[in-house]
C-alpha positions, 0 to 999 in steps of 0.5 A, a space after each residue: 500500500 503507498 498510502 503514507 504512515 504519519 504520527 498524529 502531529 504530522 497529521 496535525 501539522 496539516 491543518 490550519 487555523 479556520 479549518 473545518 473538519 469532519 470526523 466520524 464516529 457517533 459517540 465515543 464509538 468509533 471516534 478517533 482518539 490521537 490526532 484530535 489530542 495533537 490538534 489540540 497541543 498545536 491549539 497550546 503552542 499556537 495561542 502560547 506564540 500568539 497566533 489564532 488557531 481554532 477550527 470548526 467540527 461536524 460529526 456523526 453525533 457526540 464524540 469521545 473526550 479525547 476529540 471534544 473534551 481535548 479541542 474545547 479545553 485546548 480553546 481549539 474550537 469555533 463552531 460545532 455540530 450537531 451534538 455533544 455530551 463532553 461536559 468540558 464542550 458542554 461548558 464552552 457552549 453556556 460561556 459563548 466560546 464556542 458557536 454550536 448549532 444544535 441538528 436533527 441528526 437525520 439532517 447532518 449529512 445532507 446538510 454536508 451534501 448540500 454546503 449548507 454546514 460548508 465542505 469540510 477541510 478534512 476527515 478524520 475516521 478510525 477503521 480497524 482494517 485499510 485495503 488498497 485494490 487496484 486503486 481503490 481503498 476500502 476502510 472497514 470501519 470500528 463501534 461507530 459510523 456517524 456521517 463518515 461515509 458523507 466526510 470521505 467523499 467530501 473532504 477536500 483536503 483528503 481523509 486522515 484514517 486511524 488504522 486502530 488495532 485495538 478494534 478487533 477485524 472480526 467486527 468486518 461485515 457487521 456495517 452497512 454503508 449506505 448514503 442517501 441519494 441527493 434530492 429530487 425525486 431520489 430512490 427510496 431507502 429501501 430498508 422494510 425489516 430492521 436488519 435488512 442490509 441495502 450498502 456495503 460493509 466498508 467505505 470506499 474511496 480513490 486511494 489518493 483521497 487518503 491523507 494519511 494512515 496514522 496507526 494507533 492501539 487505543 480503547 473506546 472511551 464509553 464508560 459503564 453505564 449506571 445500575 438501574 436504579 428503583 426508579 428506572 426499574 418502575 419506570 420500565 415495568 410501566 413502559 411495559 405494561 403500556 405497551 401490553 395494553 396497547 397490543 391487546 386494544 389493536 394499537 399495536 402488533 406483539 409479533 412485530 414490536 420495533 422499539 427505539 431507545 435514546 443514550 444515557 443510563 436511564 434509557 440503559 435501565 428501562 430496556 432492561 426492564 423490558 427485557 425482564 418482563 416476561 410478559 412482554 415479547 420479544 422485540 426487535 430494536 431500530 435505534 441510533 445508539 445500542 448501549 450494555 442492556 440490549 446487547 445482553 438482551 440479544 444474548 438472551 433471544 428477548 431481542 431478536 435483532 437490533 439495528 444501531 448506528 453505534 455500539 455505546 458500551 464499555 471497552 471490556 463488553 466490546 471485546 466481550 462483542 468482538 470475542 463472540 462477534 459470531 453469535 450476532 451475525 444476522 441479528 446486529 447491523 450498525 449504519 450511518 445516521 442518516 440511516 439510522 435516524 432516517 424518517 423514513 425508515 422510522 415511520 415504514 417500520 411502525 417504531 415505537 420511540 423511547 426518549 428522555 425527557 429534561 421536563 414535560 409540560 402539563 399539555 404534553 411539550 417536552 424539554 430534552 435540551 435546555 436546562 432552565 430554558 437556556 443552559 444547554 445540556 447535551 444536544 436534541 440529537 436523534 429525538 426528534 427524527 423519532 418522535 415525529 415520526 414513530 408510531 408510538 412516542 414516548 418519553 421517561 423521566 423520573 418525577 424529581 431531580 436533584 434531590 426532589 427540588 426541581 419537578 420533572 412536570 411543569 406548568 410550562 416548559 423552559 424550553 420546547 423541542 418536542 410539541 405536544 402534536 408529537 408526543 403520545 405518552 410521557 411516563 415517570 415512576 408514578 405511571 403513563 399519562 398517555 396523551 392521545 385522543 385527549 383534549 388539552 384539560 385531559 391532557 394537563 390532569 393526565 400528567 399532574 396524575 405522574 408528578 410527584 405527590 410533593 408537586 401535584 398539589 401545586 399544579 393543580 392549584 395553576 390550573 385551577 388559576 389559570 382555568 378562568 382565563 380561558 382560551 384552548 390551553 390555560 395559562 396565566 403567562 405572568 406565572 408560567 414560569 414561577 416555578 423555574 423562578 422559585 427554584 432560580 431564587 431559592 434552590 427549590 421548585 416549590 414556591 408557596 402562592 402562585 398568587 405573587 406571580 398572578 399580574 392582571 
């Protein structure tokens, strides 16, 4: 192969101040890990010489500390997209020091296609394996895809690969490669069950596309996820028997269960409740991260086959994967997140969605990014391209945090992502308000019934204030936010009268 071997500052060295780059991975899975830490220590160098030295990054979704937590601590970024749950780049974002647009997942690689986002500089992906075929080369990639196969063709400067050998080639022939045709009139994705296979299992690109081969041996930086807690554990058992009753009215058809499920412990916990309800058959999963819980659950036959776009599970359970890679084949497919997170694909496979919620509203809104309306979290990342397009959507949320001092349910939300016209059912510990066929006063008695006792009172009582007022949904705006006031002011939720905040 003539493909040249560089060092991750070589790599570095090429790349330049307003720069943008375009990595791939979808979470720490799949992300690289050594040239992103050297564009940072050039960042240093160059702000310690008094030089500008910031870039611009697109990727497939979050990505692992050594990319995003190294670049953000480093001062090395200008404007990020579209997702990102490093707390040192989540600290950037709510200072101003870093310009993120927060994306639809789905949108992400058209938005390359179309020089909306811009044409990225360079790529930087990690594979497991590179081969060179008559001119040709083709990159078997590791856990995770993101847009990589969009960054490969569009990089102008070329693609940087970390060739990683601590990823296993026994992964090989468990990706599906596909990118969707630009508009109009394109093709149909064609993807009817959800491990039907439509791409290639590698990326493949003009061998004078690659920049560079950077070799490495380093670990995924997934972390494990938290044991489930009595809350998730009810929380489970309540999706569950939702989703029971819905197969005994008709609403849904038991032998051909889809469920997604988004990231995060709490989503870990509630499929393994799942998988633990013996009553519940078994499903299949379409989602954009599989983490511990199912993948123990595909082991076990509760799930009968998962698709995924990246593989969000600790480094010793990866290699646990790659040991028995066999025992997956035919039952496991990781895609890009185009396709992944397709919404098309979402509404031909009748999938019912499962998301976390920040906060709920009394008539169905839902927060899933902001905290208080104004400090980003984490990213919408793929919830929305599920919940507007699933079949069933649902979201979980325990009724408190932070000790019980801030509600889950609200009068009003802080902040809106998901609209009431989107969302079906928002569960909590305290059971299902399912929101469907409700008017907006059903709706809002429905969710004060899975608020926590402490606040129910409190919510009723807006109601009850608001109620007079009229109009479709009932709100007396002067007090909407008088909750998130009162925890802003005294570090609890629950204020006393509604009566202060009352202006007629």
């Amino acid at each position: 192969m003539n493909i040249p071997i560089l060092s991750a500052a070589e790599a570095a060295a090429r790349i330049q101040d307003g720069d943008l780059l375009g990595i791939g991975g979808f979470g720490p899975s799949g992300s690289p890990k050594a040239i992103p830490p050297a564009i940072a220590a050039r960042a240093r160098a160059e702000h310690a010489a008094g030089r500008p030295f910031r870039v611009s990054v697109v990727t497939g979704a979050s990505i692992g500390a050594s990319c995003d937590g190294e670049l953000a601590a480093a001062d090395a970024v200008d404007r990020r997209l579209p997702f990102s749950v490093n707390a040192e780049m989540r600290k950037a974002y709510n200072e101003g020091r870093v310009r993120y647009n927060d994306l639809n997942l789905s949108d992400n690689a058209a938005h390359l296609r179309q020089g909306i986002t811009g044409r990225p500089d360079w790529g930087i992906i990690e594979a497991c394996d590179v081969q060179e075929i008559r001119g040709k080369v083709r990159i078997y990639l590791t856990a995770g895809i993101g847009i990589a196969p969009t960054i490969c063709r569009l990089a102008r400067g070329g693609v940087f690969v970390e060739l990683n050998s601590w990823h296993s080639t026994r992964i090989v022939g468990m990706h599906d490669i596909y990118e969707i045709e630009d508009p109009w009139f394109r093709a149909p994705v064609r993807i009817t069950q959800p491990i039907e296979l439509i791409g290639l299992p590698y990326i493949e690109v003009d061998a004078s596309r690659i920049a560079g081969i950077v070799e490495t041996h380093l670990p995924d930086e997934a972390r494990p996820m938290a044991p489930p807690t009595p809350v998730t554990e009810r929380i489970g058992q309540h999706v569950a028997d939702f989703l029971l009753w819905n197969m005994r009215q008709g609403y849904l058809f038991k032998n051909r269960l889809t469920l997604q499920s988004g990231v995060g412990s709490g989503a870990n916990a509630v499929l393994g409740a799942l998988g633990r309800c013996a009553e519940l058959p078994a499903f299949n999963i379409y989602t954009e991260v599989l983490q511990e819980e199912p993948l123990r659950l595909i082991g076990e036959g509760r799930v009968v086959a998962a698709s995924t776009g990246a593989l969000t599970i600790s480094p010793d359970h990866l290699q646990q994967l790659y040991d028995n890679i066999n025992d997956y084949r035919g039952r496991l497919v990781i895609r890009p997140s185009e396709i992944s997170n397709c919404p098309e694909i979402i509404a031909r496979l009748g999938i019912c969605s499962l998301n976390t919620a920040l906060e709920a509203d009394i008539y169905g809104h839902v927060n899933s990014t902001k905290i208080g309306g104004t400090r980003m979290m984490n990213g919408v990342g793929g919830s929305a391209d599920f919940t507007c397009n699933a079949q069933l959507s649902m979201f979980t949320c325990g009724s408190t945090t932070k000790d019980g001092r801030i509600s889950s349910i609200v009068p009003f939300c802080s902040h809106v992502d998901h609209t009431e016209h989107y969302v079906d059912a928002v569960i909590t510990e305290y059971g299902v308000a399912d929101l469907r066929n409700k008017c907006a006063t059903e709706r809002a008695e429905a969710l004060i019934a899975v608020a926590h006792p402490d606040y129910r009172p409190l919510l009723r009582d807006y109601l009850r204030l608001a109620a007079p007022r009229g109009g479709h949904t009932h709100h007396v705006l002067s007090a909407a936010f008088a909750m998130h006031d009162t925890f802003r002011r005294k570090g609890d939720m629950r204020l006393t009268r509604w009566e202060e905040y009352i202006v007629d």
